[in-house]
N, CA, C and O atoms as a Maestro MAE file, in Angstrom:
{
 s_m_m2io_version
 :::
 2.0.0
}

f_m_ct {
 s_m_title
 :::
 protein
 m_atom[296] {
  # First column is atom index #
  i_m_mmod_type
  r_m_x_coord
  r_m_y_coord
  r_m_z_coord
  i_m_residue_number
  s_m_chain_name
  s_m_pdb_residue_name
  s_m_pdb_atom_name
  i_m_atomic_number
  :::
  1 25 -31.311 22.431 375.832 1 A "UNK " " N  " 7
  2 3 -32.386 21.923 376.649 1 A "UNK " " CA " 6
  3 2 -31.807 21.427 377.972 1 A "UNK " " C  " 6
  4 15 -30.733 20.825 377.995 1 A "UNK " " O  " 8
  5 25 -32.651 21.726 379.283 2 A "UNK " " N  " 7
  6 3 -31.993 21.684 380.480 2 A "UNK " " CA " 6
  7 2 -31.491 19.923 380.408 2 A "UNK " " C  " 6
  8 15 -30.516 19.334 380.877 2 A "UNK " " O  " 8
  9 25 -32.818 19.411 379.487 3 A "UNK " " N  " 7
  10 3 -32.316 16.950 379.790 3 A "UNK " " CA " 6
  11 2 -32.731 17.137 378.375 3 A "UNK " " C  " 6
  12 15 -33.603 17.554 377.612 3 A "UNK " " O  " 8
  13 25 -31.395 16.485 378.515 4 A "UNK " " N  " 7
  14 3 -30.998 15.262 377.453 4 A "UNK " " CA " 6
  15 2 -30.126 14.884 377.555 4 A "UNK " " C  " 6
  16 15 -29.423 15.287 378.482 4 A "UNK " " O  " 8
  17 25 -29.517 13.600 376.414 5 A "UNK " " N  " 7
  18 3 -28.655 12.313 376.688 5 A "UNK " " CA " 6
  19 2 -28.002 12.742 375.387 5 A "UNK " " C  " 6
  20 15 -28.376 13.052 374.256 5 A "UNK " " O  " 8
  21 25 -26.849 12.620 376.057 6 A "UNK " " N  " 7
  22 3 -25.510 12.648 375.546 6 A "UNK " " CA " 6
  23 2 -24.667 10.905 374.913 6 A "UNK " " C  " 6
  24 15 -23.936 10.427 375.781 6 A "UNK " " O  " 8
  25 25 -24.742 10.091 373.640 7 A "UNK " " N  " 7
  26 3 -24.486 8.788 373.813 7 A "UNK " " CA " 6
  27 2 -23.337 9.057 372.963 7 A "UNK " " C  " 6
  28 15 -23.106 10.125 372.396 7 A "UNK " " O  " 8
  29 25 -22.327 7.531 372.907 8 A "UNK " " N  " 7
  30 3 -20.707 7.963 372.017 8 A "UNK " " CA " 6
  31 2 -21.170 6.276 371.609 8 A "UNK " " C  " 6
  32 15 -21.095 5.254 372.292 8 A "UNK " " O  " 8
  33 25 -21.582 6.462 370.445 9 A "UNK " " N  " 7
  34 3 -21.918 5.094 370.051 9 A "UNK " " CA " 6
  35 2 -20.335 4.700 368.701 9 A "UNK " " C  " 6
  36 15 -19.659 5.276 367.848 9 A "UNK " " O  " 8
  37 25 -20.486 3.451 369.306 10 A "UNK " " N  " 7
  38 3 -19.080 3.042 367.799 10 A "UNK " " CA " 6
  39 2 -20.129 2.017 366.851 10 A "UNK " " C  " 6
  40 15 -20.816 1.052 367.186 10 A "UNK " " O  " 8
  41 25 -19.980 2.490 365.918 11 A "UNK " " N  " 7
  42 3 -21.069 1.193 365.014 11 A "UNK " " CA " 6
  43 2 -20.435 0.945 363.751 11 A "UNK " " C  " 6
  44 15 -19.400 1.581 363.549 11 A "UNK " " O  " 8
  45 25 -20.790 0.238 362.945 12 A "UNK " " N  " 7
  46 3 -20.887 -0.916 362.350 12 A "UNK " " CA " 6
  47 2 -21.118 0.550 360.692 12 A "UNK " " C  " 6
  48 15 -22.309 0.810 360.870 12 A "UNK " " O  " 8
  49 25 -20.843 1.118 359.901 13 A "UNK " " N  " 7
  50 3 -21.035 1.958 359.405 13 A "UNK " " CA " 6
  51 2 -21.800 1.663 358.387 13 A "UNK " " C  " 6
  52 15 -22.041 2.659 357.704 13 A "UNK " " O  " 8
  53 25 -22.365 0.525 357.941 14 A "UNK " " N  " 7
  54 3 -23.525 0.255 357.194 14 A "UNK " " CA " 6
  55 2 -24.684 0.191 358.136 14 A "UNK " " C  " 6
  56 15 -25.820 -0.058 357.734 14 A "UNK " " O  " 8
  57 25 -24.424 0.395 359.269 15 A "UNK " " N  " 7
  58 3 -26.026 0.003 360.039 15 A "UNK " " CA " 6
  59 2 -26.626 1.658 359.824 15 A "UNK " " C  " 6
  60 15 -25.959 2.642 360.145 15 A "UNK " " O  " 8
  61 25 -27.892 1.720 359.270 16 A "UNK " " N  " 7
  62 3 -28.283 3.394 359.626 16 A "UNK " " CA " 6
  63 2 -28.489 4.004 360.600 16 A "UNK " " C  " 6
  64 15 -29.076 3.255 361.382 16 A "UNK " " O  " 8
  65 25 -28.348 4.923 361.004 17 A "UNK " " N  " 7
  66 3 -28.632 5.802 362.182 17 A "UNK " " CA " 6
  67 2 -29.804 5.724 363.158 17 A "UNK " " C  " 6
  68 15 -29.865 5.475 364.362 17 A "UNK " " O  " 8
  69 25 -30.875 6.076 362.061 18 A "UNK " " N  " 7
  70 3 -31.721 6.206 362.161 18 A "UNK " " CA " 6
  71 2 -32.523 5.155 363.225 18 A "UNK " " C  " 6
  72 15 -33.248 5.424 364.183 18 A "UNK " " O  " 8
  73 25 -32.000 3.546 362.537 19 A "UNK " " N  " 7
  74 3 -32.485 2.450 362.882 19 A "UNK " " CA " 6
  75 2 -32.280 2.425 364.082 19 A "UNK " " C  " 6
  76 15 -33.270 2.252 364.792 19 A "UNK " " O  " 8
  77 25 -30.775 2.606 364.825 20 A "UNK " " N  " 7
  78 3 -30.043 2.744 365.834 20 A "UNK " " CA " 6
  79 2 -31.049 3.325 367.460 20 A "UNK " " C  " 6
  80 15 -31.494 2.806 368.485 20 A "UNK " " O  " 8
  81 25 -30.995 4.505 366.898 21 A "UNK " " N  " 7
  82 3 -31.978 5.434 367.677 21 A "UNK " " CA " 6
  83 2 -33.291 5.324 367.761 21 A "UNK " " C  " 6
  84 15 -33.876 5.651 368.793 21 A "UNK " " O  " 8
  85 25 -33.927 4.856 366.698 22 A "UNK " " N  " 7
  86 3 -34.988 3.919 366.972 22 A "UNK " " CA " 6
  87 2 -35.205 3.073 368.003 22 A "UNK " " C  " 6
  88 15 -36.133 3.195 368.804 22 A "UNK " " O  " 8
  89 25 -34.297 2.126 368.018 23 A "UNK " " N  " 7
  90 3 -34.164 1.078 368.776 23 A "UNK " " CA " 6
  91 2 -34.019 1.598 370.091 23 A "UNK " " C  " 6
  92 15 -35.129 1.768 370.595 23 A "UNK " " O  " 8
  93 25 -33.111 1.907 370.819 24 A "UNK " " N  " 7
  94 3 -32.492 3.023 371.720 24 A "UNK " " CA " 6
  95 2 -34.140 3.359 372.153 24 A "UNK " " C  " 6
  96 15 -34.774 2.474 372.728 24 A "UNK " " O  " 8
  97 25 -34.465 4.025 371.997 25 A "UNK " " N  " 7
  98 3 -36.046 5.198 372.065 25 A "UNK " " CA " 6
  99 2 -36.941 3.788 372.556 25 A "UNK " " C  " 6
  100 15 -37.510 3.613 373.634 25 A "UNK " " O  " 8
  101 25 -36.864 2.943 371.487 26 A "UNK " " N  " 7
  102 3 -38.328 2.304 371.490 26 A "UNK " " CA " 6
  103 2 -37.739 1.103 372.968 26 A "UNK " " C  " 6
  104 15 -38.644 0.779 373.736 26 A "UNK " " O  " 8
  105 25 -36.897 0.766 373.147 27 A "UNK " " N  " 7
  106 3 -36.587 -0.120 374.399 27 A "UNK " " CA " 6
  107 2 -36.216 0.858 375.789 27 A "UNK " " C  " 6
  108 15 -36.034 0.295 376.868 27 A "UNK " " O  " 8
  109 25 -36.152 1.858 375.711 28 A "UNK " " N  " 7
  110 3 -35.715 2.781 376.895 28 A "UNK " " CA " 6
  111 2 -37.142 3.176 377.183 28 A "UNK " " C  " 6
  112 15 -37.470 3.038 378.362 28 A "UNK " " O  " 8
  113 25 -38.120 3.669 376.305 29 A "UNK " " N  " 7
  114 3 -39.353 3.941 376.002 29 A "UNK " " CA " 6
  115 2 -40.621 2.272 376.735 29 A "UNK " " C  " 6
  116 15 -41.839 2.257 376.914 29 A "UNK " " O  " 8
  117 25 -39.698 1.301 376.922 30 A "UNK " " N  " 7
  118 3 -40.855 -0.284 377.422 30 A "UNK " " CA " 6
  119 2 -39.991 -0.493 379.050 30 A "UNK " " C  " 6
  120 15 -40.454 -1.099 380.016 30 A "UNK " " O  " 8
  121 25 -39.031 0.002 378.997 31 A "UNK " " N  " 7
  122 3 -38.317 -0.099 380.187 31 A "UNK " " CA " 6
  123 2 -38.966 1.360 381.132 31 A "UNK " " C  " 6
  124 15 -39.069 1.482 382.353 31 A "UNK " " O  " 8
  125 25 -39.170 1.913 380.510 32 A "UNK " " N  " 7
  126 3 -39.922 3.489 381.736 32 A "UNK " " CA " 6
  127 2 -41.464 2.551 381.540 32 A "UNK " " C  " 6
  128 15 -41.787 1.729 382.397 32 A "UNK " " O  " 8
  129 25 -41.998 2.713 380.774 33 A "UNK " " N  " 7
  130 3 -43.416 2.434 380.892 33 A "UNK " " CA " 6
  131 2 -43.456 1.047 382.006 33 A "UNK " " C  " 6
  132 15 -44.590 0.660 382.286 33 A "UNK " " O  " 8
  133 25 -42.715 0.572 382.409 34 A "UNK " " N  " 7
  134 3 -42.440 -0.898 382.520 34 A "UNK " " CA " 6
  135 2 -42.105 -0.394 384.275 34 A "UNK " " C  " 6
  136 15 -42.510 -1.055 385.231 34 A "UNK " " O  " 8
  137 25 -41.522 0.534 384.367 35 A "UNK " " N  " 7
  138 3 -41.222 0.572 385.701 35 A "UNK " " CA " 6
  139 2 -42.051 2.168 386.394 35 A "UNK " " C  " 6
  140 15 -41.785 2.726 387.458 35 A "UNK " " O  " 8
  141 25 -43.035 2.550 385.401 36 A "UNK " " N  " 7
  142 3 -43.819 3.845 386.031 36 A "UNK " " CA " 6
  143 2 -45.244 3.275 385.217 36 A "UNK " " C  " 6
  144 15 -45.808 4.038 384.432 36 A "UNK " " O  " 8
  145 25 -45.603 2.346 385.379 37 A "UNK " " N  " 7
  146 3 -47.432 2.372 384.764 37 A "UNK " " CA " 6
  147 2 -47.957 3.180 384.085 37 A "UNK " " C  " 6
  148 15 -48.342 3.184 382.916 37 A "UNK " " O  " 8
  149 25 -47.961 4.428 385.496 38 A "UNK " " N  " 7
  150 3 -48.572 5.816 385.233 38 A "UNK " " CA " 6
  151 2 -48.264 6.356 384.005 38 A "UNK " " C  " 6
  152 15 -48.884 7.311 383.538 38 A "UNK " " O  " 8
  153 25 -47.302 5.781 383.426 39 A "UNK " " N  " 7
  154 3 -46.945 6.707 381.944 39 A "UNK " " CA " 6
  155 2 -48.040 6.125 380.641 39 A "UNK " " C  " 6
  156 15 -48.589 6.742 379.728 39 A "UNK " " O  " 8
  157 25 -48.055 5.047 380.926 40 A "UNK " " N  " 7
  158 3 -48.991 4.663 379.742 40 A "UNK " " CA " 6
  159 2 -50.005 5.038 379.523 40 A "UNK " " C  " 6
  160 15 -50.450 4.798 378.401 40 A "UNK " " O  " 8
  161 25 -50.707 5.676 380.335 41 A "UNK " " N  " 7
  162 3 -52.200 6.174 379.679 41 A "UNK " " CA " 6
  163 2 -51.820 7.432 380.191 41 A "UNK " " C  " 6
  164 15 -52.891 7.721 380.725 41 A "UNK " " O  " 8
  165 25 -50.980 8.525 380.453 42 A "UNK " " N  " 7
  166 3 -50.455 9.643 380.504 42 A "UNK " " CA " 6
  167 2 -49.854 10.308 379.479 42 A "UNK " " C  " 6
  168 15 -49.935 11.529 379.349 42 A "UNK " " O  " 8
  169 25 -49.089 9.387 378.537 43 A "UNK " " N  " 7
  170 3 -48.634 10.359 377.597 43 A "UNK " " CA " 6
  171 2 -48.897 9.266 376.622 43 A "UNK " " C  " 6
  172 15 -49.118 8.213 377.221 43 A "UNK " " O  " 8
  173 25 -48.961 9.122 375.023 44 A "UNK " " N  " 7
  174 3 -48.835 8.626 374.251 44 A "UNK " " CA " 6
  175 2 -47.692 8.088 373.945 44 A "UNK " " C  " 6
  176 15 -47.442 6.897 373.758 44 A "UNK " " O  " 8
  177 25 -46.845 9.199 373.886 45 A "UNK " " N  " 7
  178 3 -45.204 8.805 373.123 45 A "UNK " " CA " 6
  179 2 -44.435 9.639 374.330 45 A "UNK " " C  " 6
  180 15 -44.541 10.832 374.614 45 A "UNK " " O  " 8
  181 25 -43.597 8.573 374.964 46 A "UNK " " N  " 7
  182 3 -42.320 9.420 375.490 46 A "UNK " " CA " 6
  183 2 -41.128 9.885 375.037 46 A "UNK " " C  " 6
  184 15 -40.409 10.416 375.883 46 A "UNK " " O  " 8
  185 25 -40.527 9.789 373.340 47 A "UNK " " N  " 7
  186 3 -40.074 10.976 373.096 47 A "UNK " " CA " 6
  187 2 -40.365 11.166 371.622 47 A "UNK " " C  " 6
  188 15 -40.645 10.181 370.938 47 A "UNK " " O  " 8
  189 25 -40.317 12.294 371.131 48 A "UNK " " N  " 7
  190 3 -40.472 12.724 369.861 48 A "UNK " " CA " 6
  191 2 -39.326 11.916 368.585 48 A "UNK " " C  " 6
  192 15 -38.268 11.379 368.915 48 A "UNK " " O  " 8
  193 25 -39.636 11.963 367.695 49 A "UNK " " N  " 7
  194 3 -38.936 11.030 366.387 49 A "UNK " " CA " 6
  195 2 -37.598 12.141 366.359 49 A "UNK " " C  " 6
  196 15 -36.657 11.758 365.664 49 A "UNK " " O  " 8
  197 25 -37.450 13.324 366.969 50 A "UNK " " N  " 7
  198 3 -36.197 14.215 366.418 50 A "UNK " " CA " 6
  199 2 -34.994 13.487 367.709 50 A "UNK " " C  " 6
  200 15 -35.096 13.003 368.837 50 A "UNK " " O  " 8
  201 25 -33.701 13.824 366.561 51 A "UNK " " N  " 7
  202 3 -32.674 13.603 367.165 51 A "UNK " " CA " 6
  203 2 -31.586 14.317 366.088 51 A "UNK " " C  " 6
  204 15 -31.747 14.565 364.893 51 A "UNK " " O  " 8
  205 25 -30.194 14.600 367.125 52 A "UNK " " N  " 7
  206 3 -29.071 15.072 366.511 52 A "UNK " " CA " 6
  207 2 -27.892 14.127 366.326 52 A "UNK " " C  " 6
  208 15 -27.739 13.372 367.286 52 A "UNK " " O  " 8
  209 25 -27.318 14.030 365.671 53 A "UNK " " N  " 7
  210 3 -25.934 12.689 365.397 53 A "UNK " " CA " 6
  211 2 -24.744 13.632 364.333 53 A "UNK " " C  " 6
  212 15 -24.860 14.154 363.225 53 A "UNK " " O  " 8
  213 25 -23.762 13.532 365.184 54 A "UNK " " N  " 7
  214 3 -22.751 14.276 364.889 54 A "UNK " " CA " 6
  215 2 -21.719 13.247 364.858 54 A "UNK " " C  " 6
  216 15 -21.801 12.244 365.567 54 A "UNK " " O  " 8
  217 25 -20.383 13.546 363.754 55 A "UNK " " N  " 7
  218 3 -19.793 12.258 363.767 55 A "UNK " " CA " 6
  219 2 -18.448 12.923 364.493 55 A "UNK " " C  " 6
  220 15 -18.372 14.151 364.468 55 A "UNK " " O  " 8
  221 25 -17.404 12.179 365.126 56 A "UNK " " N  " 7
  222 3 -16.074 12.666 366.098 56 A "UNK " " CA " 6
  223 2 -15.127 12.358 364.800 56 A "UNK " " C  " 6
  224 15 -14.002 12.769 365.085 56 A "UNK " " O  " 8
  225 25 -15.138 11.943 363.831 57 A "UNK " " N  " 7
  226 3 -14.069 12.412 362.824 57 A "UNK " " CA " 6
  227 2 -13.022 11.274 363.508 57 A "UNK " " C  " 6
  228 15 -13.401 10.104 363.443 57 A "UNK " " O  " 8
  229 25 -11.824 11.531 364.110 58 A "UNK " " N  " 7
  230 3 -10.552 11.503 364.154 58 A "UNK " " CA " 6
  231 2 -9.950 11.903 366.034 58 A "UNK " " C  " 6
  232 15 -8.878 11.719 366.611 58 A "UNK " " O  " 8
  233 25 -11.501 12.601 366.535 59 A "UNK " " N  " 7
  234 3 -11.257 12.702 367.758 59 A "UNK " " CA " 6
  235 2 -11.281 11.536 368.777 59 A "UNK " " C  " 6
  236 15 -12.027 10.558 368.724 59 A "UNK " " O  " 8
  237 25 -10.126 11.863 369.925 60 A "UNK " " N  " 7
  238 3 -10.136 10.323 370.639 60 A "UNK " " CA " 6
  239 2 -11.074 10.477 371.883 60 A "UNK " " C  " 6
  240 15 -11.340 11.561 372.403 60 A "UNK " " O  " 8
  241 25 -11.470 9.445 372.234 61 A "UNK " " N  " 7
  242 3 -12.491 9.256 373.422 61 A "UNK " " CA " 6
  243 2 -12.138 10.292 374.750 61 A "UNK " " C  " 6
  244 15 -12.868 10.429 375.731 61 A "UNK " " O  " 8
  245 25 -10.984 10.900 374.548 62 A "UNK " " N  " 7
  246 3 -11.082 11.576 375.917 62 A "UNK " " CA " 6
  247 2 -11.218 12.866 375.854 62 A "UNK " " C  " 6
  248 15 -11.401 13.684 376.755 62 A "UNK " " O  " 8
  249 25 -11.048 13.084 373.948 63 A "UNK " " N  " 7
  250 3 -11.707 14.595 373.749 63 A "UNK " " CA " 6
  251 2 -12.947 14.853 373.799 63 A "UNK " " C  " 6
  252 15 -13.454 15.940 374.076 63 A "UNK " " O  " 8
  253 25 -13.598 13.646 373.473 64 A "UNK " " N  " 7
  254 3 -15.197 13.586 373.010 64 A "UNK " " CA " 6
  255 2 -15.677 13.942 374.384 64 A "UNK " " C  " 6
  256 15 -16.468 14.883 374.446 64 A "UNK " " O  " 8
  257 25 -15.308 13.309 375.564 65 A "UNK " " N  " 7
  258 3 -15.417 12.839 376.714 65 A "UNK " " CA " 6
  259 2 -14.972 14.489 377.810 65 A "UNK " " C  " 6
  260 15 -15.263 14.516 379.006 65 A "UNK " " O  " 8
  261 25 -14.278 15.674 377.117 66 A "UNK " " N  " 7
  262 3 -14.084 16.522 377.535 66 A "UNK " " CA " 6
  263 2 -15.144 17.560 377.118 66 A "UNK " " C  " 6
  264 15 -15.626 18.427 377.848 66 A "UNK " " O  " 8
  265 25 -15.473 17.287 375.603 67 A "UNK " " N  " 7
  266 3 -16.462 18.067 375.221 67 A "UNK " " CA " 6
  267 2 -18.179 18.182 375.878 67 A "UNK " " C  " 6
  268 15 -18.761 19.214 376.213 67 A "UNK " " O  " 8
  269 25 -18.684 16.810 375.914 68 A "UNK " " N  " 7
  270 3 -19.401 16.276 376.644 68 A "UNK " " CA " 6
  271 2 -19.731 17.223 378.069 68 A "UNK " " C  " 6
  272 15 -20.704 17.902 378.397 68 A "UNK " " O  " 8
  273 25 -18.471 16.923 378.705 69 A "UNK " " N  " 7
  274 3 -18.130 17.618 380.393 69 A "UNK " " CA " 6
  275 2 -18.410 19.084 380.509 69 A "UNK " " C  " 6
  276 15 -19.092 19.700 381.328 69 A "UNK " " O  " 8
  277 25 -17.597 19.547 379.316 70 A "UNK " " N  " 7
  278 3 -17.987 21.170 379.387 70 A "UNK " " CA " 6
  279 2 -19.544 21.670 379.131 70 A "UNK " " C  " 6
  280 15 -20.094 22.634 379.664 70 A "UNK " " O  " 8
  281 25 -20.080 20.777 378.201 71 A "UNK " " N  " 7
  282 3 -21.475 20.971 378.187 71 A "UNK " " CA " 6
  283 2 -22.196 21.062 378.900 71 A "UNK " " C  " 6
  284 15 -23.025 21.972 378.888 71 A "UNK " " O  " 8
  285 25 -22.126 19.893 380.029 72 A "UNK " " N  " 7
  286 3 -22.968 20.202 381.499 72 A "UNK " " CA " 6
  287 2 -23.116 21.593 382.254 72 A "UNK " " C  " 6
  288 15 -24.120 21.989 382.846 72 A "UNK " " O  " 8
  289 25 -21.826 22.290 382.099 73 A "UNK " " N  " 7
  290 3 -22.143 23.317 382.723 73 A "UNK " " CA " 6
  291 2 -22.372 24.532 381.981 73 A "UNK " " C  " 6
  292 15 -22.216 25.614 382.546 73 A "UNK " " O  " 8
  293 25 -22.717 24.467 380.803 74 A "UNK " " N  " 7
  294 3 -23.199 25.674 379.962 74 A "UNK " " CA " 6
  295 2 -24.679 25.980 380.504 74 A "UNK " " C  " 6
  296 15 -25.335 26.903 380.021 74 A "UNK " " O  " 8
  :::
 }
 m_bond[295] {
  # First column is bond index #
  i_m_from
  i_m_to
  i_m_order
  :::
  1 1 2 1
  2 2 3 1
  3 3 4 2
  4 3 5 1
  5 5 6 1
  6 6 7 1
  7 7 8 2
  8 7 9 1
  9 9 10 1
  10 10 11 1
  11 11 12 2
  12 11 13 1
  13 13 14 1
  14 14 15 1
  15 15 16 2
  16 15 17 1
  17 17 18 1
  18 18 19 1
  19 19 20 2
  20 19 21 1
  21 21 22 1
  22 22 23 1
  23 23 24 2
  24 23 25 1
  25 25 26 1
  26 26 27 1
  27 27 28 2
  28 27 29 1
  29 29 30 1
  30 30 31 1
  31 31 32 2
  32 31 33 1
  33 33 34 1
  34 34 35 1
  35 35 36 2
  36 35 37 1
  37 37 38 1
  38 38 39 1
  39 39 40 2
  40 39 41 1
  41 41 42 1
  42 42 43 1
  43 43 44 2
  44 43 45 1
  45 45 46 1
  46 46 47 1
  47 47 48 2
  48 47 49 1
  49 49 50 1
  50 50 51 1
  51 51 52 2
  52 51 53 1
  53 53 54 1
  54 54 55 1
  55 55 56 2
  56 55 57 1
  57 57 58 1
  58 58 59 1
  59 59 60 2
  60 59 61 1
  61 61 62 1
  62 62 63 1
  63 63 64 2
  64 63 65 1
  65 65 66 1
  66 66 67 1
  67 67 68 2
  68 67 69 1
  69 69 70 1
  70 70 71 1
  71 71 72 2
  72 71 73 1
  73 73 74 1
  74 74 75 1
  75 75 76 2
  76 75 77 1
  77 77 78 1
  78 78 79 1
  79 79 80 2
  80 79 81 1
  81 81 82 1
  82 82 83 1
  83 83 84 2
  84 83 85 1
  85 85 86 1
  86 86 87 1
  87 87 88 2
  88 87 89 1
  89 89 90 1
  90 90 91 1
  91 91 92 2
  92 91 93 1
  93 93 94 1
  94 94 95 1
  95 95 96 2
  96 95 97 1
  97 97 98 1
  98 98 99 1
  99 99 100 2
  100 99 101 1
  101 101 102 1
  102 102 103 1
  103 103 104 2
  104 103 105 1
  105 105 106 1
  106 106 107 1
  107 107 108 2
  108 107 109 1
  109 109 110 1
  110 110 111 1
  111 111 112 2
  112 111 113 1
  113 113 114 1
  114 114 115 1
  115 115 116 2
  116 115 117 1
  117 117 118 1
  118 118 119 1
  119 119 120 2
  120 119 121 1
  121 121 122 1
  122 122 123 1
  123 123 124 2
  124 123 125 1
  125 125 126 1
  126 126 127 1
  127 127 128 2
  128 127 129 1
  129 129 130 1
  130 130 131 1
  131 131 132 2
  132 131 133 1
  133 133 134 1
  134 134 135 1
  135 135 136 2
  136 135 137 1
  137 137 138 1
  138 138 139 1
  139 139 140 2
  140 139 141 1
  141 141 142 1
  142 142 143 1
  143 143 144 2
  144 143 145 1
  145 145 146 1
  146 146 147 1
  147 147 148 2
  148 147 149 1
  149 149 150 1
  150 150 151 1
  151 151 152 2
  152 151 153 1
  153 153 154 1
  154 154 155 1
  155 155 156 2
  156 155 157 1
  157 157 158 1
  158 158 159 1
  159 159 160 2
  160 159 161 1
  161 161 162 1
  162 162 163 1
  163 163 164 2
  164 163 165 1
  165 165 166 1
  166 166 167 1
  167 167 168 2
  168 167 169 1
  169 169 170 1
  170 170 171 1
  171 171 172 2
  172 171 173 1
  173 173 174 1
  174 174 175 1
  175 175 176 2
  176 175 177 1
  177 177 178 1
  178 178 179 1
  179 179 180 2
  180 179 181 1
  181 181 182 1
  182 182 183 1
  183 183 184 2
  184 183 185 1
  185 185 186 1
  186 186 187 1
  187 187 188 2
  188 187 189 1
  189 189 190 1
  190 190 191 1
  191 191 192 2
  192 191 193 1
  193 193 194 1
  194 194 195 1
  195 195 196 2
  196 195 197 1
  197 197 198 1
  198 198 199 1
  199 199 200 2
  200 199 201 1
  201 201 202 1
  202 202 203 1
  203 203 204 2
  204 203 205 1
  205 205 206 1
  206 206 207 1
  207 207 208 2
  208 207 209 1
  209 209 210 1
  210 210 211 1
  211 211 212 2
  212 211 213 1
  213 213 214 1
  214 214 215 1
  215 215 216 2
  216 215 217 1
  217 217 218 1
  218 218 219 1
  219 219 220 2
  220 219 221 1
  221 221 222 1
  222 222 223 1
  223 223 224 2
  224 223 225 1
  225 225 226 1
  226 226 227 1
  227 227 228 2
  228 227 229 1
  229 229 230 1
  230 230 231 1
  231 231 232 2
  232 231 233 1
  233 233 234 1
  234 234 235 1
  235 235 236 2
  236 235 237 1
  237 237 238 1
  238 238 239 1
  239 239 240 2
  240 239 241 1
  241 241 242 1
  242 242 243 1
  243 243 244 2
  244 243 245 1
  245 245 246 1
  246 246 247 1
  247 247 248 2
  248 247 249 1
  249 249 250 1
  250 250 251 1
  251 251 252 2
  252 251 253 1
  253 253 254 1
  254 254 255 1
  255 255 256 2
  256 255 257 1
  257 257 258 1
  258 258 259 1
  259 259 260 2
  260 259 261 1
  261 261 262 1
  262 262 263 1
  263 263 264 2
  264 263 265 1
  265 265 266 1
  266 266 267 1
  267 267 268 2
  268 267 269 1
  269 269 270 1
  270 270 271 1
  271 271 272 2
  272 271 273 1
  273 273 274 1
  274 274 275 1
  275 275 276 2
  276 275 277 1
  277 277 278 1
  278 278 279 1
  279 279 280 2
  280 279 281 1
  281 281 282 1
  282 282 283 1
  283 283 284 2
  284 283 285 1
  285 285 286 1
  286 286 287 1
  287 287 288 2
  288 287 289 1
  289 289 290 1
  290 290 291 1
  291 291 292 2
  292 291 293 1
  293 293 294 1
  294 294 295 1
  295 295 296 2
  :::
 }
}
């Protein structure tokens, strides 16, 4: 997809994912409505409940951080 967000979160490995991105969505989601009005009676939901979470294993921040880079220009 031409947008989307790329995040390198370190957490707490009992916290769920799920919850995480929730959170994320639902405060990024009061901060746009918050600074464009126009969105609130324009769209219902600004983004859909889907998301991808992949774990880096053993990789260090500047591989993750290379992988990331190359993506932009695919």
């Amino acid at each position: 997809m031409p947008v989307h967000v790329h995040l390198f979160i370190k957490t707490d490995p009992a916290v769920a994912l799920d919850n995480i991105i929730a959170r994320i969505k639902g405060k990024r989601s009061r901060m746009l409505r918050n600074e464009f009005p126009a969105l609130k009676s324009r769209l219902p939901a600004l983004w859909t409940r889907n998301y991808f979470v992949s774990t880096c294993g053993h990789a260090s921040l500047e591989t993750v951080k290379k992988n990331v880079e190359e993506q932009k220009s695919r």
